[in-house]
MARTIZA-420981 format. One record per residue (C-alpha): residue number from 1; z, x, y. Coordinates in steps of 0.5 Angstrom, whole numbers. Layout:
% MARTIZA-420981
   i     Z     X     Y
 NUM     Z     X     Y
...
***
This chain:
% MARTIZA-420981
   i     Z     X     Y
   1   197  -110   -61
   2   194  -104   -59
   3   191  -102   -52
   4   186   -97   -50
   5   186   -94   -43
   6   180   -92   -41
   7   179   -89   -33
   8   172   -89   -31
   9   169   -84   -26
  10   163   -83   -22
  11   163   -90   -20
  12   159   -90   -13
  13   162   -94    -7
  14   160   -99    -4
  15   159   -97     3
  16   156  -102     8
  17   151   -98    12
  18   152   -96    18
  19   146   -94    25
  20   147   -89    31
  21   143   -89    37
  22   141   -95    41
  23   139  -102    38
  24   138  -104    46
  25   130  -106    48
  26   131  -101    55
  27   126  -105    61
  28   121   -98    62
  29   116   -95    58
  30   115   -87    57
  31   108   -85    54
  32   109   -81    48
  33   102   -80    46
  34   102   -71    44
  35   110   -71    45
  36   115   -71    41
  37   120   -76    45
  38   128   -76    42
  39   134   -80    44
  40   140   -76    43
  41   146   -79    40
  42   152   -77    35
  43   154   -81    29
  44   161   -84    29
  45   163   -81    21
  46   159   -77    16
  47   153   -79    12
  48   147   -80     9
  49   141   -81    14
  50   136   -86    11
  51   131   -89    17
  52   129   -89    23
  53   128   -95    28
  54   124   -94    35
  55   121   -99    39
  56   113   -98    41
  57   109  -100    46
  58   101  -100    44
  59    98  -101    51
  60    90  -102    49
  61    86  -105    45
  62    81  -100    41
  63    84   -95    38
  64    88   -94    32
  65    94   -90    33
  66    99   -86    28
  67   106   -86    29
  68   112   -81    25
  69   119   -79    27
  70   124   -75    26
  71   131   -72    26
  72   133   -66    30
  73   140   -63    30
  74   142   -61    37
  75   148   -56    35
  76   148   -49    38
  77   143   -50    44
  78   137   -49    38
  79   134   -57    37
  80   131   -55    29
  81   129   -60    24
  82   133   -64    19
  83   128   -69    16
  84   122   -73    17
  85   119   -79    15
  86   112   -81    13
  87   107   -84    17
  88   105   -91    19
  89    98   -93    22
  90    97   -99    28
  91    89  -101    29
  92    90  -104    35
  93    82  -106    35
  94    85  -111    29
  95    93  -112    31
  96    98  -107    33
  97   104  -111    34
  98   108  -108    40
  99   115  -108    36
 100   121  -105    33
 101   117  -100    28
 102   121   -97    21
 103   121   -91    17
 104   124   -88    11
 105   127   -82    11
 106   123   -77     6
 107   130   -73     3
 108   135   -77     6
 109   140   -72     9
 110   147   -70    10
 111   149   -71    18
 112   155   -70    21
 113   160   -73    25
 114   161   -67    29
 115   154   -66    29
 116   148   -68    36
 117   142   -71    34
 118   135   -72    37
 119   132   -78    34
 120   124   -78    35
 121   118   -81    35
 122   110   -78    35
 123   105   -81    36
 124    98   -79    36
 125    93   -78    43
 126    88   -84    44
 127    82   -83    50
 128    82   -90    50
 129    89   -93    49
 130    96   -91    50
 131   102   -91    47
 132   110   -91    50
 133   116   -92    48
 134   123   -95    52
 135   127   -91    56
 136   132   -93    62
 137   135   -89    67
 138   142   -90    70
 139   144   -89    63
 140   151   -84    65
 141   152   -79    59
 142   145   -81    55
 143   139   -75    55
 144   132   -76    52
 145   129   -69    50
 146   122   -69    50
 147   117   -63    47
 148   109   -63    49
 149   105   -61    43
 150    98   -64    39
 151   101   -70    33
 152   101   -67    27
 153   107   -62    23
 154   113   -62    25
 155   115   -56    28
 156   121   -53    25
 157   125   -52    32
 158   124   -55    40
 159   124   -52    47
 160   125   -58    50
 161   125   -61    57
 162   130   -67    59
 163   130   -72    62
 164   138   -74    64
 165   142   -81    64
 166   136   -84    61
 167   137   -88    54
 168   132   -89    49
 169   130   -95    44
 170   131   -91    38
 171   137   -91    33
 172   137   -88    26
 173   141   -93    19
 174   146   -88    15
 175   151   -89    10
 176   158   -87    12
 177   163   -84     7
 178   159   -78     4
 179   160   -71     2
 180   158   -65     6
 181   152   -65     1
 182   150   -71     2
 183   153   -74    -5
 184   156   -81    -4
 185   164   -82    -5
 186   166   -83   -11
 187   171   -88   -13
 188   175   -90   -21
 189   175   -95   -25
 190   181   -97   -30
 191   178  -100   -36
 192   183  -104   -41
 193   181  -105   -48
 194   186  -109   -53
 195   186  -111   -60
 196   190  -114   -64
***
């Protein structure tokens, strides 16, 4: 009997995904209507982020409101952008559902251990209705960042104000156990083929 051993690369792991930020319902409401409104956290291990998850509260009935997110690194005092996500429209004329609301991430990005982030949410101005997300004081070593503007691009750094020992209903899902690029760990196989 003769065998071959073949040893397989390239195979990716099967690293279970992981969340930082807050999954908790906070009890307070902060208008984010024309403010780009984060939550600041830090990732347990490296990564590729994935999505980000916020809880919106739509008070009103009329209008139809426009609601994106965003990754902001927060190293070096300079909040500047990481990566995006697309936008999701609520008529609340129709049914605007007040709700933990996703969205994908455009490129996925490498994020960091070592690295603070501000997760954010944006929502656009209605003259009828409002729009909120949940926040908590008394949340000791918890910051939320926020950053007046008119809804649309993203501005590519922020000049924030903040709001200290508040936590916000926000949290970003990652894959841990990526490189540096963001390219998922790789593991081997060995494969045994035999023959009479």
């Amino acid at each position: 009997m003769s065998c071959l051993c073949l040893l397989l690369m390239g195979v990716p792991s099967d690293a279970p995904a992981a969340i930082f930020g807050n999954t908790n319902l906070q009890t307070s409401t902060l208008n984010t209507e024309n403010q780009i409104t984060g939550g600041r956290f830090t990732p347990s291990s490296n990564g590729t982020a994935d999505s980000i998850t916020v809880y919106v509260d739509f008070l009103g009935a009329y209008d139809i409101f426009k609601v994106r997110c965003a990754l902001y690194n927060c190293n070096g005092g300079t909040r500047t952008l990481v990566d995006t996500t697309g936008e999701q429209q609520f008529n609340c004329a129709t049914a605007c559902a007040d709700g933990w609301k996703s969205f994908a991430l455009i490129n996925h990005p490498s994020i960091s251990s070592t690295a603070t982030y501000d997760i954010c949410a944006w929502v656009n101005y209605s003259a009828v209705d409002n729009a909120a997300v949940r926040i908590n004081s008394g949340q000791s070593g918890n910051y939320v960042d926020y950053q007046s503007g008119t809804y649309g691009v993203w501005p590519g750094t922020l000049a924030i104000s903040t709001l200290t020992n508040y936590r916000m209903s926000i949290y970003s899902t990652y894959t841990p156990g990526t490189t540096a690029a963001g390219r998922p760990r790789r593991r081997a196989m060995v494969h045994y083929e035999c023959s009479p």
